[in-house]
N, C-alpha and C positions, 0 to 999 in steps of 0.2 A: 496315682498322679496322672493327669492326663497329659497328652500330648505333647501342648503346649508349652503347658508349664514347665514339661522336661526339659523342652529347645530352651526355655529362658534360662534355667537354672546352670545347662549345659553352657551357653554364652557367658552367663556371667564369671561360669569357671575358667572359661577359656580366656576372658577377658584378663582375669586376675592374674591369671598364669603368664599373660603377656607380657604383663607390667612386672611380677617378676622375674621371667626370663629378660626384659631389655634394659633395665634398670644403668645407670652409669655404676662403672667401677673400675679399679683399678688395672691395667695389663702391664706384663712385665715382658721384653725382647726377648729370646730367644735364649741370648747369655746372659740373662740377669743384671747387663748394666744400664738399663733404661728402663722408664716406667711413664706412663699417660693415664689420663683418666679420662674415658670418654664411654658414651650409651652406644650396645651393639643396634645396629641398623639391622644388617640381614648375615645369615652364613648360608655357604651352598657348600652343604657335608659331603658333596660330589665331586665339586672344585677347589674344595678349600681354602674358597674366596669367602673375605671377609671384610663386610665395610663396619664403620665407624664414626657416631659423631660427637667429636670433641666437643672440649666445653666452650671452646670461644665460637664453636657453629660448624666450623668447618668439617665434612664427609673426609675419609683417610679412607679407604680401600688398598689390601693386600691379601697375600697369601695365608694361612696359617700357621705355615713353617716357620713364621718370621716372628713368633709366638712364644713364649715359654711351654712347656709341659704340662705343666697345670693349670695353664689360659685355655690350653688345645682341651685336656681333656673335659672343662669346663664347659667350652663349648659345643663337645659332642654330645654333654648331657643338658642343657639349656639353652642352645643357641638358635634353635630352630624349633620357636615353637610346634607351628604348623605340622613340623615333623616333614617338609617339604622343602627341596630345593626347587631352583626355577623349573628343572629337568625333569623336576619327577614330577608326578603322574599321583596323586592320589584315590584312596580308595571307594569306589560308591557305594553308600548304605541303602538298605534294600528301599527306603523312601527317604526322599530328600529333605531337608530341613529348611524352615523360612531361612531366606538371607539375614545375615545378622544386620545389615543396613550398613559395616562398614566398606570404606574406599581398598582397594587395591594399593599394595606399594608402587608408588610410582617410582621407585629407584631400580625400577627394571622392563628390559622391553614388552609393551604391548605384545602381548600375543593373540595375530588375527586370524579369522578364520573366515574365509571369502565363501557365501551360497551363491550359487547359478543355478539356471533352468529356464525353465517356462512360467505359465498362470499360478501353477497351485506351490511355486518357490514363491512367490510375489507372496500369496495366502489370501485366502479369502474363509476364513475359519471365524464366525461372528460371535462376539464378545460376550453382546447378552445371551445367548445359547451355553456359554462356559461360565458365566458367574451362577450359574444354578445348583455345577456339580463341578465345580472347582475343588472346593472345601472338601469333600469325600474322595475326587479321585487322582487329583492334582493340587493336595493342600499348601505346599510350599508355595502357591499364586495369591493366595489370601493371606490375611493376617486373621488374628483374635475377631478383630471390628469387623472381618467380610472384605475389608477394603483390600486392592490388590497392590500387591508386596511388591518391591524395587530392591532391585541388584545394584548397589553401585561399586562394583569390582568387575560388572561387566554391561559394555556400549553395545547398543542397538543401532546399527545404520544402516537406513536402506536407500540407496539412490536410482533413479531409472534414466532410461533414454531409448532413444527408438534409432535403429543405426548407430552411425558413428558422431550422430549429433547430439549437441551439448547435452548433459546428465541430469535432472533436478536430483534433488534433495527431499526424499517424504518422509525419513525420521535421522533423528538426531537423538537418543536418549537414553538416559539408564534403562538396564531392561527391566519391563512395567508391560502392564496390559494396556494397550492404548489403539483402538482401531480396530482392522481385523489384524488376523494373526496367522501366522504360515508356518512350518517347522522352527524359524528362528526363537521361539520362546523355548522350547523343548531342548536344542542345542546347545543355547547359553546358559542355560542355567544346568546342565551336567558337565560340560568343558567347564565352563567358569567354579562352579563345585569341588574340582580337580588343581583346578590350575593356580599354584602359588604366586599369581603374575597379573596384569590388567590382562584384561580381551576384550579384543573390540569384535562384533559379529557384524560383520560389510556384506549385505545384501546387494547385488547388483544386476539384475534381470527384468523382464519384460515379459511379455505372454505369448505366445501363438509364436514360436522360435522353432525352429528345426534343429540339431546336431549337423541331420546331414545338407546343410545349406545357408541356411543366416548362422548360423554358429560355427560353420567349418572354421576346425584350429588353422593356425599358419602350420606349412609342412605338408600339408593335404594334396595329394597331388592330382590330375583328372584321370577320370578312370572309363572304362565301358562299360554298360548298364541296360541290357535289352535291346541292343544295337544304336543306343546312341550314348554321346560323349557327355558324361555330368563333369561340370568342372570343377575346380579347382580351388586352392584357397585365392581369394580376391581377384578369381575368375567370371563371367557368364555367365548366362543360353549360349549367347550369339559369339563370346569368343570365351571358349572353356577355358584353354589355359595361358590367357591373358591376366596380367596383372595391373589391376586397377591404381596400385598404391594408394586404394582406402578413400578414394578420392568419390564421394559420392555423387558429385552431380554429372557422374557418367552413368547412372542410375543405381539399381538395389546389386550387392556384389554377394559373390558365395565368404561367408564372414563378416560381412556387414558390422552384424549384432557383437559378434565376439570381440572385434575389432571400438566399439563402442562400450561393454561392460568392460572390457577391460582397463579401456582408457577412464572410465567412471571411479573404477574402484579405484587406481593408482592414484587419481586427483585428491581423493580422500587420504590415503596416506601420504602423499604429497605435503596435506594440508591436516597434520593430525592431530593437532593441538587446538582446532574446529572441532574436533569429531570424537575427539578423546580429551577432554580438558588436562592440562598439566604431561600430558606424552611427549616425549624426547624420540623415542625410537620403539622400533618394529620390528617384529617377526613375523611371515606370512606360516602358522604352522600348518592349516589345512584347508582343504576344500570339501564343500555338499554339495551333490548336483543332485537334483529331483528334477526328472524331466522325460521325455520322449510320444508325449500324445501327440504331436505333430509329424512326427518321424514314423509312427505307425500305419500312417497312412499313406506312405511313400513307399513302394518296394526297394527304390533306390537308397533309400535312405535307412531302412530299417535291416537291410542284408549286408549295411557296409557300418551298422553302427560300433562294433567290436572294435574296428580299425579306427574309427573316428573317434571311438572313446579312449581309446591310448593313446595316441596324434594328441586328444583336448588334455590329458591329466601332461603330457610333456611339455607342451606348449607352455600352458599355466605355470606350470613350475618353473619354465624358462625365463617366463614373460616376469615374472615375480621376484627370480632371484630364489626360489625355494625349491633345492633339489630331493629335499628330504621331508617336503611336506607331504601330510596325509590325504587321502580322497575317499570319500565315501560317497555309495551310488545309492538310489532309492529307487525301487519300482513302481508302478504304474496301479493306484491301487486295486481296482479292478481285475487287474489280472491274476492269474491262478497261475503255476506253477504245471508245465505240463501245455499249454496253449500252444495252439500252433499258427494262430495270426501273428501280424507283424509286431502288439502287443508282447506276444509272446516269447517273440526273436530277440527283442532289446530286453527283454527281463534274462535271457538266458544269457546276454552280450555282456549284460553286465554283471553276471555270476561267474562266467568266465574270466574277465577282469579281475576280479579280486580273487579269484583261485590260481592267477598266473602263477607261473614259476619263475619268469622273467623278472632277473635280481632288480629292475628298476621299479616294479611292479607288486612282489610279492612280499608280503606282510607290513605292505604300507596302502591297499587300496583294501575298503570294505562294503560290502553290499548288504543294504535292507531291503526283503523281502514284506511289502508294506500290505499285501491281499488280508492274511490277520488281522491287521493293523486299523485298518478301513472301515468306516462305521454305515457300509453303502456308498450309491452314487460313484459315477466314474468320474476319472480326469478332467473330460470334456467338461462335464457339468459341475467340477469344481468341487464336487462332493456334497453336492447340497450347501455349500456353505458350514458343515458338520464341525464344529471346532475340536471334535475328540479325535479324529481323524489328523489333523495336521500337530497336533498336539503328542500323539502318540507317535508319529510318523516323528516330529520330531524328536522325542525322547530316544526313541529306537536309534537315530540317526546320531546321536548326540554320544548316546551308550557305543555304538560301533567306532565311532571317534574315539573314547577314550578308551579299546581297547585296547586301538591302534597306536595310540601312545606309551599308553603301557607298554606292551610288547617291544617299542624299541627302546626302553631304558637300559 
């Protein structure tokens, strides 16, 4: 039986299985003097939260204590089909399966996951280059027909801006092949793969960005640096540790950029019901930074990037509301392991990172080592445009994510 036809057969099991694990039926309270008839919605076997919908329409949400004994044990064997709560973390198969093309429960929050960086987070990975050998090395992007597969359990959004001036909008959509393509295809569809929940994937970056200067987090303070003073967050040149308050037409500030994606990204969940049709609420659960060709070329920038890169995962999680959100780092593909340019320096920055012992730090940030990975061509040059290169880069990145979820169940 080939492939294919597994996944279909596989779906349609699963479909059927659905219809009867949700079916309507009767529940009885706790003490037996009450009884409803309504279709289970969702159970989370973690919380032993349980919604419900009645027969005149209306959602009832409760505990399951509030259950009889043989409702509860019912539902620990039928209630979830998925085998998933919102919480948990599903298992990866060693090759992913097409999306089955259905919607996400919208009776639970988006869970988003915000990419930053520079040029090769944007993507420049060309389409016709991957529809050649999609089918063979990344078949879950095609369908039977060739034609390229859509996730609609997970959103695609990428916005840009240059400073802290206004954001556009260059994608809005289910995730699909449409454009070029950067890590973000490889991410959503292994997180989204996992996750019991919508996800919206919020791209929010620009190209040619430093860490240590248009990206400086808030909290950054001015430092010395070969006997002169770099500044600060929303600092200088001419007055290092001066604060600008964001205010650009006093010219370009140290944070500029960061001070601008982030105002980009929040706009979008501000406004999520644009970006996520039918979403109520959010979860920020992690971050992907893919970044540092700018910073390699800066001594100042690339000898302080360790510090800048705890400063940026704080900030974010600050700036967010996400204390317990994830971070995963990417390297620079080019680079080898063992280098001793400033390339070098931010691949080790950010292996240190994710090996912290620092409880804010440790077994919540993950680092891909992307040199393997890399199909040729460096950063600079964008990788030739290679799409197995951002594609792999993002599977890797997407894989290190749902380790990292794992791990804190």
């Amino acid at each position: 039986m080939t492939r294919k036809r597994t996944q279909l057969l596989l779906q349609l099991t699963t479909a059927f299985l659905l219809v009867l694990g949700v079916q309507a039926r009767i529940w009885t309270s706790a003490d037996g003097s009450k009884t409803f008839e309504g279709e289970l919605q969702s159970y989370e076997a973690t919380s032993g939260k349980v919604s419900v919908i009645l027969s005149n329409g209306k959602r009832m949400a409760f505990l399951q204590e509030k259950l009889s004994v043989e409702d509860i044990a019912w539902l620990k064997k039928n209630g979830t089909p998925s085998g998933l709560s919102i919480n948990e973390v599903g298992d990866l198969p060693k090759e992913l399966p097409d999306p089955d093309g259905e919607g996400a429960d919208m009776n639970k929050p988006v869970q988003v996951y915000i990419l930053m960086g520079q040029s090769n987070m944007l993507g420049f990975g060309k389409p016709s280059k991957l529809q050649g050998i999609a089918a063979e090395k990344y078949p879950y992007l095609v369908d039977d027909a060739g034609e390229w597969t859509v996730r609609k359990d997970v959103r695609n959004v990428f916005v840009m801006c240059s400073g802290n001036s206004p954001a556009k909008d260059y994608k809005n959509e289910w995730m699909t092949i449409s454009g070029n393509i950067g890590p973000e295809i490889g991410i959503g569809h292994y997180v989204g793969h996992v996750t019991n929940a919508p996800v919206l994937i919020l791209k929010s970056c620009i190209g040619n960005r430093s860490l240590g200067w248009d990206l400086l987090p808030p909290g950054t303070k001015l430092y010395e640096h070969g006997g002169k003073t770099q500044p600060g967050y929303r600092g200088t040149p001419d007055d290092p540790g001066g604060d600008t308050g964001g205010d650009m037409s006093k010219g370009w500030y140290a944070g500029c950029q960061y001070d601008g994606d982030v105002a980009a990204a929040k706009k979008v969940l501000d406004n999520l019901d644009d970006y996520y049709p039918g979403a109520k609420e959010y979860k920020v659960a992690g971050f992907c930074w893919w970044q540092g060709d700018k910073d390699m070329r800066n001594s100042a920038h690339f000898e302080t990037y360790e510090k800048n890169l705890i400063q940026l995962i704080k900030a974010l999680r600050k700036d967010f509301d996400a204390p317990d959100a994830k971070f995963v780092t990417a390297s620079l593909g080019q680079t080898k392991e063992g280098s001793k340019g400033g390339d070098g320096q931010i691949l080790d920055a950010m292996k240190a990172v994710a090996e912290s012992d620092d409880p804010e730090l440790e077994g919540k940030v993950g680092f891909v080592y992307t040199n393997p990975l890399s199909k040729g061509g460096s950063s600079s040059g964008h990788y030739g445009g290679n799409p197995e290169t951002y594609m792999n880069v993002g599977e890797a990145m997407g894989k290190a994510m749902v380790e990292l979820l794992k791990a804190s169940e």
